[in-house]
Kinemage of the C-alpha trace (Angstrom):
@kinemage 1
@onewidth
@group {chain A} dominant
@subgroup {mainchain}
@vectorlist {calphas} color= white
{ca unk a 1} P 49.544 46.021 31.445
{ca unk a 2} L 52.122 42.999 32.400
{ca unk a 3} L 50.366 40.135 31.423
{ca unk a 4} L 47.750 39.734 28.251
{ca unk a 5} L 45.596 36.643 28.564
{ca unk a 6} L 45.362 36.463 24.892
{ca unk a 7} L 42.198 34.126 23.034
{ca unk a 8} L 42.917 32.590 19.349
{ca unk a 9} L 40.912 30.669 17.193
{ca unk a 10} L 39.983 26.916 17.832
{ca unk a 11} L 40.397 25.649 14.171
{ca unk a 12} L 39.652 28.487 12.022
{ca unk a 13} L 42.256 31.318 11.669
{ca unk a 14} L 39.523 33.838 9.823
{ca unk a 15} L 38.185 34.004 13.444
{ca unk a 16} L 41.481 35.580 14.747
{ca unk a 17} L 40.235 39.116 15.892
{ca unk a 18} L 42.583 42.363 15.243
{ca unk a 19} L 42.675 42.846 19.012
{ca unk a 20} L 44.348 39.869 19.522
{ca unk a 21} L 46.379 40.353 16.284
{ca unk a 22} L 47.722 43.773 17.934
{ca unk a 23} L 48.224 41.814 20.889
{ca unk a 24} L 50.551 39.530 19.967
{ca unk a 25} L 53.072 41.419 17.786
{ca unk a 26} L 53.491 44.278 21.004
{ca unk a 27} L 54.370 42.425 23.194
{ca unk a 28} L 57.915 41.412 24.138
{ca unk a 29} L 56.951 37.619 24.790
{ca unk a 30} L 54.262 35.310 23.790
{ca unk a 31} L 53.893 32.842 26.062
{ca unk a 32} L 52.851 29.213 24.599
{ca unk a 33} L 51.813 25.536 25.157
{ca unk a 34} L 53.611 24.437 21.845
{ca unk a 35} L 55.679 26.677 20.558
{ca unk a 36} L 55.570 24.999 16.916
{ca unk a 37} L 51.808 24.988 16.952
{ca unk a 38} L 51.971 28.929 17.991
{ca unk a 39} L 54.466 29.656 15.511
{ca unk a 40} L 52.223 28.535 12.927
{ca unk a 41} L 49.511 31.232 13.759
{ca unk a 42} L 52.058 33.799 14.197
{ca unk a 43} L 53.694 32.969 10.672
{ca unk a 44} L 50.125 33.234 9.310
{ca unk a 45} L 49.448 36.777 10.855
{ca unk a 46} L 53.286 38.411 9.864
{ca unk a 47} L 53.816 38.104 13.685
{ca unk a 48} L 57.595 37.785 14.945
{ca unk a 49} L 57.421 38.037 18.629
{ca unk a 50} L 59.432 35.886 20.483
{ca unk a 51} L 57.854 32.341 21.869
{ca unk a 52} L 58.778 30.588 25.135
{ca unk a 53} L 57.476 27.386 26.112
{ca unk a 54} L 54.870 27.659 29.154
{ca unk a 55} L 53.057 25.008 29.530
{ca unk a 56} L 52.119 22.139 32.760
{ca unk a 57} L 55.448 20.606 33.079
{ca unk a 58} L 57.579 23.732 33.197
{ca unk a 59} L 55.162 26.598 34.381
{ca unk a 60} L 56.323 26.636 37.776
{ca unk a 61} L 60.416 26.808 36.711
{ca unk a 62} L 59.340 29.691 34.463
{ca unk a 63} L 56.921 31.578 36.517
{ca unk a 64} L 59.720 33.244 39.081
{ca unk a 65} L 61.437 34.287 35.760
{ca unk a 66} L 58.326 35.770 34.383
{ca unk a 67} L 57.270 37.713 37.144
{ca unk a 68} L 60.599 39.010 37.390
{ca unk a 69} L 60.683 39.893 34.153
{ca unk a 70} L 57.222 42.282 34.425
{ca unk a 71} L 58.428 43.567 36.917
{ca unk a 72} L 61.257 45.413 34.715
{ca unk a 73} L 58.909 46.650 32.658
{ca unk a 74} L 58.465 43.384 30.146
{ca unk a 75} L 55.496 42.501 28.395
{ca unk a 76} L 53.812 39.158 27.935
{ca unk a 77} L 51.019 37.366 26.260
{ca unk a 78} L 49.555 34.008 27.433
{ca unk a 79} L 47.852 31.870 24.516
{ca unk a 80} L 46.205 28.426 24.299
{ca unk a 81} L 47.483 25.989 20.963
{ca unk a 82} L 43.522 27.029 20.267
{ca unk a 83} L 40.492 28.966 22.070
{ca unk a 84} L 40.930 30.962 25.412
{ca unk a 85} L 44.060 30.211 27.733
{ca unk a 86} L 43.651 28.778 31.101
{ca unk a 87} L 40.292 26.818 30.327
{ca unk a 88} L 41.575 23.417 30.758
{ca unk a 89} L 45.412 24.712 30.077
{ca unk a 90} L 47.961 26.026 32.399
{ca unk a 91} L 48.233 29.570 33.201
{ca unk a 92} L 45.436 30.324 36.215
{ca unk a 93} L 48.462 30.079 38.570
{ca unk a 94} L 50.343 32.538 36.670
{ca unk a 95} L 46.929 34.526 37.067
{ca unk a 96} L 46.453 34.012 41.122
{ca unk a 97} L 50.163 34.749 41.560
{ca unk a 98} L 50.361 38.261 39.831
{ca unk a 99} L 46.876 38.759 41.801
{ca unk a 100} L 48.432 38.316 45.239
{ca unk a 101} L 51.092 40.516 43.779
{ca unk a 102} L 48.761 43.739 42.517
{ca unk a 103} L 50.318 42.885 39.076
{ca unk a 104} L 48.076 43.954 35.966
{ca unk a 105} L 46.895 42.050 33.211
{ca unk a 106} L 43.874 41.830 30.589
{ca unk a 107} L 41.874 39.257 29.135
{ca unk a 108} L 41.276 39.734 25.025
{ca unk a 109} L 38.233 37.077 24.128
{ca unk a 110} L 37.916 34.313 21.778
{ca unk a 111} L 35.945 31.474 20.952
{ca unk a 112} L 35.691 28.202 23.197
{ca unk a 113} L 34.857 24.862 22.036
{ca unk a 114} L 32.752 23.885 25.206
{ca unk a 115} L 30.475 27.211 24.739
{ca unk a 116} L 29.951 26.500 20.609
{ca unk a 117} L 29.334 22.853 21.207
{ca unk a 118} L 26.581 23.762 24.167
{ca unk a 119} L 25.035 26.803 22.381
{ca unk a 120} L 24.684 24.107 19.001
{ca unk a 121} L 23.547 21.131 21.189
{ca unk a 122} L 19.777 22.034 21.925
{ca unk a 123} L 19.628 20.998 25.518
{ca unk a 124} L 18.834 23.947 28.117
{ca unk a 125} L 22.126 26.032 28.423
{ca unk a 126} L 20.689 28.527 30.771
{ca unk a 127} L 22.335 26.524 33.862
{ca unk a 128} L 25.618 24.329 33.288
{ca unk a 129} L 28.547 22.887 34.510
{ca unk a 130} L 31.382 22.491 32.777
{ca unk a 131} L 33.817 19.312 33.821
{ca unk a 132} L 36.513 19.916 31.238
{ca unk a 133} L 38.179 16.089 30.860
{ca unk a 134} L 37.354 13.162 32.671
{ca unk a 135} L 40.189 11.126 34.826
{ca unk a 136} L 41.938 8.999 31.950
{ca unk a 137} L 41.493 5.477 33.535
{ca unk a 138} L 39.960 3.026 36.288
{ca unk a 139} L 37.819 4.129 39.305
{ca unk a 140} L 38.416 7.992 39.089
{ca unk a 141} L 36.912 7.577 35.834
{ca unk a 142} L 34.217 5.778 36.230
{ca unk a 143} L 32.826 7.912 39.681
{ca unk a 144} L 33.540 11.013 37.658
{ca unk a 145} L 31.054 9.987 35.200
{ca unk a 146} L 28.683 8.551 37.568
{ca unk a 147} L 28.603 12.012 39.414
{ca unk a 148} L 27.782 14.130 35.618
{ca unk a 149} L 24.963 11.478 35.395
{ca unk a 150} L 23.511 12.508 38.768
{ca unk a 151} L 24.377 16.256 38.339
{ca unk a 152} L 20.885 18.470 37.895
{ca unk a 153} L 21.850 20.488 35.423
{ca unk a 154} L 23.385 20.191 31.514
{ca unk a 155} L 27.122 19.026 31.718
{ca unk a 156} L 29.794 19.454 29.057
{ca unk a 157} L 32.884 17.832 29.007
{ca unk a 158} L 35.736 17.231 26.401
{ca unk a 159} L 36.500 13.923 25.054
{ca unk a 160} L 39.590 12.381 22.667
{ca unk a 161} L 38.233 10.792 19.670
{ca unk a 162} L 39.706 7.116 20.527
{ca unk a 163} L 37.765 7.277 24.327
{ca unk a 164} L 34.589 9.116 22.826
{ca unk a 165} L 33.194 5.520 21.895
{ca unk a 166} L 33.708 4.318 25.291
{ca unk a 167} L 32.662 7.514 27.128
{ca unk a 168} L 29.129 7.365 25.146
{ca unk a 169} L 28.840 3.671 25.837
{ca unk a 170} L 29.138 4.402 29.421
{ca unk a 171} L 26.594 6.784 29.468
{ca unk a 172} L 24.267 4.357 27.578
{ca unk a 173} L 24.483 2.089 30.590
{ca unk a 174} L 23.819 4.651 32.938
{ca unk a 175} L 20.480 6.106 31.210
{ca unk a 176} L 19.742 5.178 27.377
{ca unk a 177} L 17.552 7.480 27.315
{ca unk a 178} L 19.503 10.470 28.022
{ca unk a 179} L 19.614 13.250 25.870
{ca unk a 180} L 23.459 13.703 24.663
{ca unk a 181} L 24.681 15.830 21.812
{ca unk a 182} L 28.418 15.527 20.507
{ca unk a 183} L 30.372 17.761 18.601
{ca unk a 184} L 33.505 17.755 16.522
{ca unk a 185} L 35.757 19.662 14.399
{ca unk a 186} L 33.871 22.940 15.474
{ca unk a 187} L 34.823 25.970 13.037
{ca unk a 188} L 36.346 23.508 10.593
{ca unk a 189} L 35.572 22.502 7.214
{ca unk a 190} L 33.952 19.017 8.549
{ca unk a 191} L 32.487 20.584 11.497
{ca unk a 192} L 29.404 18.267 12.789
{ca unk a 193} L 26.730 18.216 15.686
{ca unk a 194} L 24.630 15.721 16.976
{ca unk a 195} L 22.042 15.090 19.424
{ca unk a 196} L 19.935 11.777 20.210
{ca unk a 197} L 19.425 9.836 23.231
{ca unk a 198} L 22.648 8.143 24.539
{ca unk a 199} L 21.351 4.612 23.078
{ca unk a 200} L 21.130 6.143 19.622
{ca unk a 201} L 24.341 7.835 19.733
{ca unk a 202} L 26.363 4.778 20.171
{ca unk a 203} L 24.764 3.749 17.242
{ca unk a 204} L 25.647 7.073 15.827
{ca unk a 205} L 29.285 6.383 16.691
{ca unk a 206} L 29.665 3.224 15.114
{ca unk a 207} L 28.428 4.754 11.204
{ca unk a 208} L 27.266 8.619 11.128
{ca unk a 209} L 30.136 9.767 13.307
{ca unk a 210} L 34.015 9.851 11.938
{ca unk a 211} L 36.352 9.121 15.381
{ca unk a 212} L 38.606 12.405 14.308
{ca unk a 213} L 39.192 15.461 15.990
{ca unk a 214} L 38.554 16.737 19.247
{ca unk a 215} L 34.816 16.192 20.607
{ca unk a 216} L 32.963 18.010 22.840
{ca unk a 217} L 30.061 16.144 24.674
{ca unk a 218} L 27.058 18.274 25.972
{ca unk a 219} L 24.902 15.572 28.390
{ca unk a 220} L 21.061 16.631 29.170
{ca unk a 221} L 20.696 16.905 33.305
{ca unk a 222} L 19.236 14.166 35.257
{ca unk a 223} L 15.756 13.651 35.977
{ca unk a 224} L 14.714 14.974 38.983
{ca unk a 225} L 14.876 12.213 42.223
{ca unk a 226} L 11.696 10.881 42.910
{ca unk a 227} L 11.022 12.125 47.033
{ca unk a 228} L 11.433 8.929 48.189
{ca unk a 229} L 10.574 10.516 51.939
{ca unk a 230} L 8.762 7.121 53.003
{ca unk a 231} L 12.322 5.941 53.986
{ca unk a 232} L 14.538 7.792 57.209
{ca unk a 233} L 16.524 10.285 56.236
{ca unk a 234} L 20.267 8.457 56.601
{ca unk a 235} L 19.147 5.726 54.307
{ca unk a 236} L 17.803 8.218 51.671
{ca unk a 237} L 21.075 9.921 51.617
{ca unk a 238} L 22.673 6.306 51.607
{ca unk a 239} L 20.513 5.954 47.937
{ca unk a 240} L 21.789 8.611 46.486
{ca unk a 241} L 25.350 7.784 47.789
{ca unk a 242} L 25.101 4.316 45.751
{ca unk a 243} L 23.812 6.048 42.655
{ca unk a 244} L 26.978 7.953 42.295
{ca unk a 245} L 26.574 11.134 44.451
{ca unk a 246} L 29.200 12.321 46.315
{ca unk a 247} L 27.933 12.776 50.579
{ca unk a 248} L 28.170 16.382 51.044
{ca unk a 249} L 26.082 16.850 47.944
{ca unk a 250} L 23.709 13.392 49.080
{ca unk a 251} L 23.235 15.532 52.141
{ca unk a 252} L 22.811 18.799 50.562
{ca unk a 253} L 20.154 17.265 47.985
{ca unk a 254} L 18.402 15.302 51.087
{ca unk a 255} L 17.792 18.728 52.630
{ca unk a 256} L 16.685 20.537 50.094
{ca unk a 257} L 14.117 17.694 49.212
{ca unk a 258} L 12.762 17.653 52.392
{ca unk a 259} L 13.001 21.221 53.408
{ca unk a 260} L 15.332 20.464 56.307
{ca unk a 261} L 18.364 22.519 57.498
{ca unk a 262} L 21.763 21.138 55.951
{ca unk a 263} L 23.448 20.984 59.352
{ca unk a 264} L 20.782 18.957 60.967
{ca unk a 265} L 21.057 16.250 57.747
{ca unk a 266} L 24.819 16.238 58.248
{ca unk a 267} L 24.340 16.228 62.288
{ca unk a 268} L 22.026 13.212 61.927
{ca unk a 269} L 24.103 11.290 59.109
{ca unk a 270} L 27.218 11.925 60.580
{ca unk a 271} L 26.013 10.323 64.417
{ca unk a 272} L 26.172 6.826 62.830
């Protein structure tokens, strides 16, 4: 194999496995976000590879010199600073590259802090979506929430601890009475989870909750849309367009609702 697509742990090194142990100290070159963060794992586990910096503002500078280097027989692990690489981190370019170029590689598993937070939240899990950050500021923001808070099924999404406050307030003023659960510090020593409705949880914030770490928000899915089929069909899909849902999936929902073909929905809306 070229390329090892290597998990670590997400706070707690006793969940390091001995695959990924092995991993790491045969390969020629670990591949890292932070290479001070990484050496601290790999001083932990007696592991003196060599580190190079690969991360979102150099991966495409290093990824000719990578390939290139496989390709003469050099191997290479890509890690995370915590959980599984690529989820929310550079590297699935790296990935889609060597694909195009019938390069091998491997994944070796680990824990993620989106999967732990939904599996501890208590709201369905069977169907998700997972939305990784939100846009940092202004209208991007704002739809992007808007859009979770229409979306059917359970959503998770990551959060910083000084925008959590303002993220759950948000949601409050969509729906109070959404089910959200947040979690923080998962596989740590202060490791917490909670659920209440989105009014409660702002309360939750302000007393119950310390503002450290790295959270992880798990939101319940919205209520079904009442069939509203009294009105024509453009200015149903107009609704849903001013409740935050994006047209092709207005029109897609409009059809399904009704039991009409998408393409007619999209014909008809789009002859205005």
């Amino acid at each position: 194999m070229h390329l090892y697509v290597t998990g670590t742990p997400i706070g707690n090194l006793d969940d390091m496995t001995f695959r990924a142990i092995e991993t790491l100290k045969n390969v020629d070159t670990i591949l890292c976000e932070d290479t001070r963060t990484t050496r601290k794992l790999t001083n932990h586990f007696d592991i003196g590879t060599p580190l190079r910096s690969y991360h979102d503002f150099n991966k495409e500078e290093v990824e000719d010199f990578i390939i290139e280097e496989m390709k003469n027989g050099k191997t290479f692990a890509l890690v995370s600073d915590a959980g599984m690489p690529v989820v929310s981190d550079p590297g699935f370019e790296l990935i889609e590259r060597m694909q195009r170029e019938h390069m091998d590689y491997v994944v070796i598993p680990s824990a993620s802090a989106f999967t732990m937070a939904l599996v501890a939240s208590g709201i369905p899990s069977y169907e998700f979506t997972y939305f990784g950050f939100l846009p940092k500021t202004g209208r991007k923001r704002k739809d992007k929430l808007k859009e979770i808070m229409n979306h059917p099924l359970t959503s998770v999404l990551y959060e910083s601890p000084h925008k959590i406050k303002e993220t759950i307030t948000s949601i409050r003023d969509i729906d109070p009475d959404r089910n959200v659960s947040v979690s923080r510090e998962i596989t740590k020593k202060f490791e917490q989870h909670e659920r209440a409705a989105a009014v409660e949880m702002t309360e939750m914030l302000e007393k119950e909750i310390p503002l450290k770490g790295e959270f992880v928000i798990v939101i319940e899915g919205a209520p079904e849309i009442e069939e509203t089929f009294d009105m024509p069909v453009n200015a149903h899909i107009e609704q849903l367009i001013e409740e935050g849902m994006k047209t092709k999936q207005a029109i897609k929902t409009v059809a399904d609702l009704r039991s009409l073909r998408k393409q007619d929905v999209y014909d008809e809306y789009h002859k205005k």
